[in-house]
C-alpha positions as CSV (number, residue, x, y, z in Angstrom):
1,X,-40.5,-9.7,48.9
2,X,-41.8,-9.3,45.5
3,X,-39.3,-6.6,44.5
4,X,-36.6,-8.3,45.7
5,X,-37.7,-11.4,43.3
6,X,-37.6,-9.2,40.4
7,X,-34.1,-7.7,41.6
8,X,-32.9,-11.1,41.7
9,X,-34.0,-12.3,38.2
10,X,-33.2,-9.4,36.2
11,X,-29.9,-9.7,37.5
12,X,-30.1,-13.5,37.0
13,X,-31.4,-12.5,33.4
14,X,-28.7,-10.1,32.6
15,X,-25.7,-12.3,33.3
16,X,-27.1,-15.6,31.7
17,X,-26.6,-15.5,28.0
18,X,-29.8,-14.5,25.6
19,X,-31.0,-17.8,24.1
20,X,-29.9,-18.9,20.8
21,X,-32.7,-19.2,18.3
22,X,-33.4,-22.3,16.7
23,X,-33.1,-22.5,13.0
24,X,-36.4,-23.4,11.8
25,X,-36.2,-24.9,7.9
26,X,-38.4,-22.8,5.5
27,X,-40.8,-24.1,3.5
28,X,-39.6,-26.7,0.7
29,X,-35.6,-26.7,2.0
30,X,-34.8,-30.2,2.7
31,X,-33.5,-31.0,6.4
32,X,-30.0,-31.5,7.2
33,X,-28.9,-34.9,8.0
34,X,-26.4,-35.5,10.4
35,X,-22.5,-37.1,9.0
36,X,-22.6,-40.6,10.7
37,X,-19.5,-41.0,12.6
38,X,-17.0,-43.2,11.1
39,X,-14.8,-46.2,12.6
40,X,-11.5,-46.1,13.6
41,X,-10.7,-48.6,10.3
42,X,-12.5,-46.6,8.6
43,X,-10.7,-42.9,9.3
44,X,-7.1,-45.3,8.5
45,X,-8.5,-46.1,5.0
46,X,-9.4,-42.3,4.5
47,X,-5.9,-40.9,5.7
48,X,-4.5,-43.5,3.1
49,X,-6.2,-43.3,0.1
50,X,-5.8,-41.5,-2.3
51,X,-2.6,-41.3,-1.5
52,X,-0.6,-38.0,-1.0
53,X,3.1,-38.5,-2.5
54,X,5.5,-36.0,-2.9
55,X,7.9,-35.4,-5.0
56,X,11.0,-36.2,-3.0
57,X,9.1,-39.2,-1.9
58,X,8.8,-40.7,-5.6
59,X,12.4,-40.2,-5.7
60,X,13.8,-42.0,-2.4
61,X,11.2,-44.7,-4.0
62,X,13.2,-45.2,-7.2
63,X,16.5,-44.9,-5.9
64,X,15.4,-47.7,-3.5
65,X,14.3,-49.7,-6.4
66,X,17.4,-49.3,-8.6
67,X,19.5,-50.8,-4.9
68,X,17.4,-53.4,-4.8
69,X,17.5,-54.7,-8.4
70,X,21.2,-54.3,-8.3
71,X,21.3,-56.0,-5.0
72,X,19.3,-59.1,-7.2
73,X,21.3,-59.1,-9.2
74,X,24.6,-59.3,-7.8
75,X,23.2,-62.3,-5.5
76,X,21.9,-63.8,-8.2
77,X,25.1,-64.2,-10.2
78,X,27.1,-64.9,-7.1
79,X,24.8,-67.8,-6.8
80,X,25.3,-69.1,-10.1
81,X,29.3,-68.8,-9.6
82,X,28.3,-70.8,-6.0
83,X,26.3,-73.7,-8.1
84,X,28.9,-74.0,-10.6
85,X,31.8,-74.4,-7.5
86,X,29.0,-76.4,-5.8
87,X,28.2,-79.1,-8.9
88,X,32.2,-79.2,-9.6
89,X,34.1,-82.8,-8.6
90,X,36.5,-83.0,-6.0
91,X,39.3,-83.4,-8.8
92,X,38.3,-80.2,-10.6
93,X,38.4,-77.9,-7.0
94,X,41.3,-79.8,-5.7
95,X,42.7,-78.6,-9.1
96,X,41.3,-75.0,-8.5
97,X,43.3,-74.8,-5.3
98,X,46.2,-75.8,-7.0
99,X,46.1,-73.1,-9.2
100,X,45.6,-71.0,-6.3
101,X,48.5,-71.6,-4.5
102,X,50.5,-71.9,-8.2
103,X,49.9,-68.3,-8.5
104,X,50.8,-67.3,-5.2
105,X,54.1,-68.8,-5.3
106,X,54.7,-67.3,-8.6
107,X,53.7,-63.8,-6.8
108,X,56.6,-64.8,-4.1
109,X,59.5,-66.1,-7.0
110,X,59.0,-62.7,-8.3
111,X,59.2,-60.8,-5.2
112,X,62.3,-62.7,-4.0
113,X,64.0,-62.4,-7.2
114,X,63.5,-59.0,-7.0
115,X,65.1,-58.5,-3.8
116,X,67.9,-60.3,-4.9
117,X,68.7,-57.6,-7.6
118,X,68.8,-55.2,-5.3
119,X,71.1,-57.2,-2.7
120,X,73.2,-57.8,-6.0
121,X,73.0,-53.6,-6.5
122,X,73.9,-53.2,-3.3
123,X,76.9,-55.6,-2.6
124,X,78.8,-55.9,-6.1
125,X,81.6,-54.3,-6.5
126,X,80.9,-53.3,-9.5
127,X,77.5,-51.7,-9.2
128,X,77.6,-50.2,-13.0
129,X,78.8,-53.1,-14.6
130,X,75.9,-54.9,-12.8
131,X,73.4,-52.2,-13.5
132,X,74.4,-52.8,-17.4
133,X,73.7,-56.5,-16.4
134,X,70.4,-56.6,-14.9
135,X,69.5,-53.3,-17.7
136,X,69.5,-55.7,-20.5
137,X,68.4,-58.2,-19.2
138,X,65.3,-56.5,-18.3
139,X,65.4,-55.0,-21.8
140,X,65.0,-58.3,-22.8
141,X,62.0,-59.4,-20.9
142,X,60.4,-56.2,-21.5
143,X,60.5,-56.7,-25.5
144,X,59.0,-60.1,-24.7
145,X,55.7,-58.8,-22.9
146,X,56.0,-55.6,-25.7
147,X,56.3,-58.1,-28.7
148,X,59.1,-56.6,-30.4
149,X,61.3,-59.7,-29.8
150,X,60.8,-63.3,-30.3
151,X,60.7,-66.0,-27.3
152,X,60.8,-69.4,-26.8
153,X,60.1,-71.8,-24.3
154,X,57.7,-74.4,-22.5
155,X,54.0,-73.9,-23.0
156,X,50.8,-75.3,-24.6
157,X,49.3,-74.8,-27.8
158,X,45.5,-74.4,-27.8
159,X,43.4,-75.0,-31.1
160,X,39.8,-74.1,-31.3
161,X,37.5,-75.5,-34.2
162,X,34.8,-73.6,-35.3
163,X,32.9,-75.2,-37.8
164,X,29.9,-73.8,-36.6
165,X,30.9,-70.5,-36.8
166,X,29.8,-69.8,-33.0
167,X,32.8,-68.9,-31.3
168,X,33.0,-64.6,-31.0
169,X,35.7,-62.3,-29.9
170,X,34.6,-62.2,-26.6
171,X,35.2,-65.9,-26.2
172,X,38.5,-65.5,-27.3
173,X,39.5,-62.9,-25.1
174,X,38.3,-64.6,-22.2
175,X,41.0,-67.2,-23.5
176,X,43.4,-65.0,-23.5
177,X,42.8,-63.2,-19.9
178,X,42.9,-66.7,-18.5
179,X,45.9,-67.3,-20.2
180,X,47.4,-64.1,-18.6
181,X,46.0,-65.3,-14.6
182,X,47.9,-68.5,-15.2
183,X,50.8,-66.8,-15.4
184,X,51.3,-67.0,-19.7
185,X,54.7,-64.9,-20.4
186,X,54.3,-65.1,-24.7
187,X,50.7,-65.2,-26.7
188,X,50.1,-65.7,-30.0
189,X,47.0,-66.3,-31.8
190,X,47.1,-67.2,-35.5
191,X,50.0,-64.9,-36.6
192,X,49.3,-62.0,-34.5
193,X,51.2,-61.3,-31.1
194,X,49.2,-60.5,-28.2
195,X,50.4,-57.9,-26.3
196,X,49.0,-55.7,-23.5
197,X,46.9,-52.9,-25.4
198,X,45.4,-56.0,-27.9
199,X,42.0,-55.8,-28.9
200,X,39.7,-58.5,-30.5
201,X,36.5,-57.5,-32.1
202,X,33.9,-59.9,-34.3
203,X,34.3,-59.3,-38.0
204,X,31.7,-61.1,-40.0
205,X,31.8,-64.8,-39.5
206,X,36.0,-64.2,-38.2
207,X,37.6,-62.2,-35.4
208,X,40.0,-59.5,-36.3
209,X,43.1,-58.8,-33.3
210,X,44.6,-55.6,-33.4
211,X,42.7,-54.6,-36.8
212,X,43.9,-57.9,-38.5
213,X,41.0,-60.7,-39.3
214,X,41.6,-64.2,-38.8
215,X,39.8,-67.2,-39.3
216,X,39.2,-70.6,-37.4
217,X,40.7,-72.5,-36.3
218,X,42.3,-70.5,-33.9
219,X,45.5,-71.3,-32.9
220,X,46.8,-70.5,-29.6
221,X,50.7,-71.1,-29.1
222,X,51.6,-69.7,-25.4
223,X,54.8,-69.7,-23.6
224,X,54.2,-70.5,-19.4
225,X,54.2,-73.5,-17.2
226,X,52.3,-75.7,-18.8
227,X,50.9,-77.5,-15.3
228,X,49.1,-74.0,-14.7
229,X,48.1,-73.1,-18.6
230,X,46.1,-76.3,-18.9
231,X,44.5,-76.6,-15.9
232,X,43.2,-73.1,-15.8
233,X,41.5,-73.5,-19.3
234,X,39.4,-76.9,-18.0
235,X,38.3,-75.4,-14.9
236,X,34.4,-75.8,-14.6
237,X,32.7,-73.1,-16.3
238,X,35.8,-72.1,-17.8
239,X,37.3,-71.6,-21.4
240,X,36.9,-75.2,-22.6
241,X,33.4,-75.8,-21.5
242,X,32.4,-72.5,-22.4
243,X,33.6,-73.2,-26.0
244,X,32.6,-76.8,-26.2
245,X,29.0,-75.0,-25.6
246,X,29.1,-73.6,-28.5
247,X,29.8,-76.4,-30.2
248,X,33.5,-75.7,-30.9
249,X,36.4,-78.7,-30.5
250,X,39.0,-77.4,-28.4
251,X,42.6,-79.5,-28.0
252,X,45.3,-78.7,-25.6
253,X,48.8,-79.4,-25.9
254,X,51.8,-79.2,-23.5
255,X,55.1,-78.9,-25.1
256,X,58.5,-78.5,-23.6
257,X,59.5,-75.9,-27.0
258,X,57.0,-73.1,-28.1
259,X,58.5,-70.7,-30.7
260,X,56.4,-67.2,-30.2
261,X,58.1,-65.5,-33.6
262,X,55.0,-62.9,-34.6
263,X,56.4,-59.8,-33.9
264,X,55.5,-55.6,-32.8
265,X,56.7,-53.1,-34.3
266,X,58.1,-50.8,-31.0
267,X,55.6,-47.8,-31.2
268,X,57.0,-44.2,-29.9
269,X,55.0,-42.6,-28.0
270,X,53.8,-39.2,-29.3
271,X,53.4,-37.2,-26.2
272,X,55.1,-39.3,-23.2
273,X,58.7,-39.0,-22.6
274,X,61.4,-40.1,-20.0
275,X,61.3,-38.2,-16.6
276,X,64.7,-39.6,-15.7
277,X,67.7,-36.7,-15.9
């Protein structure tokens, strides 16, 4: 009976694993102390901070910056075009409209008159004596909008005092592009025709056009339909009040007869030539 214990418990012995000795701290080493555990908030605040950004990180962060500042922006001037529509008097939108509809009809004259000179084309029986016809006579309107002939015709004339000495180019080409949405056909300003490569530019305490320097007070005299020139410079926040900010008087006229005489000298072009055969 006793050998068979002894069988057993080697046996016992030899497939149970040897015991693991305990470290016992030498003499003067201090004891180890334990890590206490740490909270779940606590393990959230590690894993954040410091924290670990790459570099294609930092730069999806400042491409999302630069959208959203230009985002701002845009919202924040379309809201100041919205207060200005918002604060205006039922006159000054119902005269807004007006405009509106002024300049699509204009849109729809020149489209239809257009298609007529083609049906004309098309049905005379003379198609190169018409051709001659409707050549000059789009010669003629072409040297009006290039400045190398004079025109005449109904219009306003707009003067602008600057006593101040406020007013800059800027202002005045604002002017001027209105001028051109309300359907202006002529422009002059002080002497100088305005044409479509014109440029303005502050000189001093004047405004140069095209490289010549003029002085207040500006004189606008513009051939169009008067009922859409005026209109369109008193809009709210438009040319007039924009001026009148600045302290500068501005006067409209309507007149049945403005005489645009400045004249262009018909540049050739240096590198540009007819494709037609």
């Amino acid at each position: 009976m006793s050998n068979l214990d002894e069988t057993g418990g080697n046996r016992l012995r030899r497939e149970l694993p040897e015991e693991v000795p305990t470290a016992v701290p030498q003499a003067g080493e201090p004891e180890s102390t334990a890590e206490p555990a740490l909270t779940g908030r606590q393990r959230l605040v590690k894993g954040l901070w410091p924290p670990r950004v790459t570099r294609a990180q930092l730069i999806v962060a400042v491409l999302l910056f630069g959208l959203g500042f230009g985002l701002a922006v845009q919202v924040a001037s379309n809201s100041d075009g919205d207060d200005a529509l918002r604060g205006a008097r039922q006159e000054d939108l119902v005269r807004i409209l007006d405009e509106l509809d002024d300049r699509t009809q204009r849109l729809e004259d020149e489209k239809q008159g257009l298609e007529k000179q083609r049906d004309e084309l098309e049905n005379s029986s003379n198609q190169a004596e018409e051709a001659r016809r409707q050549t000059i006579e789009k010669e003629r309107q072409l040297g009006v909008l290039a400045g190398t002939v004079a025109a005449e015709g109904p219009g306003i004339t707009m003067t602008i005092e600057d006593t101040k000495g406020t007013v800059e180019a800027d202002m005045l080409l604002d002017a001027i592009q209105e001028l051109r949405a309300a359907g202006a056909e002529a422009i002059q300003v002080n002497g100088v025709r305005v044409v479509a490569g014109t440029y303005l530019t502050d000189s001093g305490e004047s405004v140069s056009v095209d490289g010549n320097k003029i002085n207040a007070p500006y004189r606008f005299k513009v051939i169009g339909k008067p009922q859409d020139l005026e209109p369109a410079l008193n809009i709210p926040g438009g040319v007039v009040q924009t001026l009148e900010k600045e302290q500068a008087t501005v006067t409209v006229e309507r007149s049945d007869k403005i005489v645009v005489d400045a004249l262009r000298a018909a540049k050739r072009p240096d590198y540009a030539r007819s494709s037609s055969r």
